[in-house]
Every structure is written in C-alpha cells, then in structure tokens.
C-alpha positions as CSV (number, residue, x, y, z in Angstrom):
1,X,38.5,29.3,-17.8
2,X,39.4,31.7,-14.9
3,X,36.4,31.0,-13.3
4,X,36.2,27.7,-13.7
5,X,39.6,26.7,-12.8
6,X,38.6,27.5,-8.8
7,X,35.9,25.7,-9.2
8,X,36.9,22.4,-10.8
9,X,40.0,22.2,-7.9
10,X,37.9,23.2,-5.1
11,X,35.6,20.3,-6.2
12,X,38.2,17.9,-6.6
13,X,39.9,18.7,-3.0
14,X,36.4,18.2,-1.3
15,X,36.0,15.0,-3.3
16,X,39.3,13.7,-2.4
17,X,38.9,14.9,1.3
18,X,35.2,13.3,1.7
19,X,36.5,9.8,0.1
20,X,39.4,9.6,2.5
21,X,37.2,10.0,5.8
22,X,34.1,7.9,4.3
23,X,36.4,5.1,4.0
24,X,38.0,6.0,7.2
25,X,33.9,6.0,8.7
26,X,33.1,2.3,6.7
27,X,36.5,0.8,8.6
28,X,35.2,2.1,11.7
29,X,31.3,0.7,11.3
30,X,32.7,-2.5,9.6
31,X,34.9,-2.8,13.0
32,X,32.2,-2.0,15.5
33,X,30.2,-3.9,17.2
34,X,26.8,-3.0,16.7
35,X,24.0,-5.1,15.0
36,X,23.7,-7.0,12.1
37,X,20.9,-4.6,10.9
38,X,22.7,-1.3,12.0
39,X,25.5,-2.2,10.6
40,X,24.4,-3.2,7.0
41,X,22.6,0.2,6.8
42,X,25.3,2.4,7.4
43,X,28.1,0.1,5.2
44,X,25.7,0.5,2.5
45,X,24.8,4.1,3.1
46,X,29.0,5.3,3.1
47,X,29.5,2.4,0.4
48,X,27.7,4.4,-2.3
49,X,28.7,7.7,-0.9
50,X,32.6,6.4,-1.6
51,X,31.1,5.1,-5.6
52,X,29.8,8.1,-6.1
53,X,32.8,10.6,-5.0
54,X,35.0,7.8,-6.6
55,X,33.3,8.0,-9.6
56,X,33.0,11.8,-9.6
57,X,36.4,12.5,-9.0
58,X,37.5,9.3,-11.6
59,X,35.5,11.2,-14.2
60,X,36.9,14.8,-13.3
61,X,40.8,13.6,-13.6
62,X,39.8,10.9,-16.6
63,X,38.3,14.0,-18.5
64,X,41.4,16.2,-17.3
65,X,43.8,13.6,-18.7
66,X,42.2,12.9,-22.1
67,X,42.6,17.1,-22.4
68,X,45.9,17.2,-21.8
69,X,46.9,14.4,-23.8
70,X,44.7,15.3,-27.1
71,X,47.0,18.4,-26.7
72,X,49.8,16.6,-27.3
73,X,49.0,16.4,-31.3
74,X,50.8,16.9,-34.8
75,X,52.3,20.7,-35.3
76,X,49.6,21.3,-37.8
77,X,46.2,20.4,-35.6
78,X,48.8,21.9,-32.2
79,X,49.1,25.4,-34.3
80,X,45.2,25.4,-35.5
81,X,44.4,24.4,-31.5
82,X,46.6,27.6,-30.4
83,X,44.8,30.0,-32.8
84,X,41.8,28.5,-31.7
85,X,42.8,29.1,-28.0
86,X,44.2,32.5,-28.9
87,X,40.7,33.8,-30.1
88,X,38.6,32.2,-27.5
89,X,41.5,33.3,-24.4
90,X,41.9,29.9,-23.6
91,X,45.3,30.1,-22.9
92,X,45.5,28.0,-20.2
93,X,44.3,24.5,-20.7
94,X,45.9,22.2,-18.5
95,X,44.1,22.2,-14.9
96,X,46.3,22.5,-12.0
97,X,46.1,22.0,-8.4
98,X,49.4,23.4,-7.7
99,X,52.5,24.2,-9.7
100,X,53.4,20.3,-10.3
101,X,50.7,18.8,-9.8
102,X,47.8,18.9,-12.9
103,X,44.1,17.0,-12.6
104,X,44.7,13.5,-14.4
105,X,44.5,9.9,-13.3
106,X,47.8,10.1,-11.6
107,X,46.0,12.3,-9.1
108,X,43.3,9.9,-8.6
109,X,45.3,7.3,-7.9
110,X,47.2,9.5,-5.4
111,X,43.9,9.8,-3.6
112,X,42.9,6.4,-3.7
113,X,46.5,5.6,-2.3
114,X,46.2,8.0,0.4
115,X,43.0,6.2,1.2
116,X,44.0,2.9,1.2
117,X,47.4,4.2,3.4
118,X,45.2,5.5,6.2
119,X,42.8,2.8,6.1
120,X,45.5,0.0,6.6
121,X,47.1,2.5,9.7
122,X,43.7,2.6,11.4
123,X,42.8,-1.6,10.9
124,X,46.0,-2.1,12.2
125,X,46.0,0.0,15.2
126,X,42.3,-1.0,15.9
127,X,43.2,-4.5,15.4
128,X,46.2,-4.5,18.2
C-alpha cells in the first residue's frame, strides 16, 4: 500500500489537472474561428481525451468509494477485515490526497465542478 498510495494520488492529480485544461482547450476551439473541418477534428480529438480522463478518474474515486464504504460493515466481518489487514500490513485502507480529503466520488465531483467553474469564467469573458 505504501507504494501505491503515491502512485494512485499522483495519477489522480494529473487526471484532474489534464481534464480541467482539455475542457479549458475545447471552449477555446469551439469559440474560435477556424474552419468547419479544423474545428470538428480537434473538438473530437480533446472530446474523447476529456471521456477518457473522465472515465479514468470516475473509476479511480468510484472504486475508492465502494472501499471505504464496504469497510463500514457489522463488528464481526470489521474484526475479521482488521485481522485480515493486520497480517497482510494493510493498515491503511482509505486513500487520501491530503489529511481531509480521501479519493471518492465527492472528489470527482469537485473536479468536474472546478471544470465547469472555469469554463463558465472563460465563455463569459470571451463572450464580452
């Protein structure tokens, strides 16, 4: 788990970082004026670069969630999970960016927030 811990959040901060300025790059071609052609391309090209991040980072914090809440469990199955842990030193299972914030779909929907917050601030600056 110590290794990868790093890892996982590294991962999860370049996802987040590289869906925030793709969308930021499809507002800026689906403002510009270019051609039809040109255009269609390169909406089409950063449109399934922001899927797939989407759906990488949807399936990293889905995943993260579904751990942290199958540890919330009777005493019985939480004290055989513990043993469990103990043996394999797995102490630490929930993944955590920083000391509040844990990988689940409440981060994911931060991100997608964040995106959608700087994407309205750009269209509407663009569009005055």
């Amino acid at each position: 788990m110590s290794i990868v811990k790093p890892i996982v959040l590294m991962h999860v901060a370049i996802c987040s970082s590289l869906m925030i300025m793709l969308s930021n790059s499809f507002i800026m071609v689906f403002l510009s004026t270019g051609s039809f052609t040109y255009k269609t391309i390169n909406l089409f090209k950063i449109g399934s670069g922001i899927v797939h991040l989407c759906g990488q980072l949807f399936l990293y914090c889905h995943l993260f969630d579904n751990m942290n809440l199958k540890t919330n469990m009777d005493l019985k199955l939480k004290k055989l999970l513990l043993f469990t842990m103990q043996i394999n030193d797995a102490n630490h299972v929930r993944m955590k960016v920083s000391t509040k914030k844990i990988v689940n779909l409440q981060l994911f929907a931060s991100v997608l927030m964040t995106s959608y917050n700087i994407v309205s601030v750009m269209v509407k600056t663009m569009n005055k």
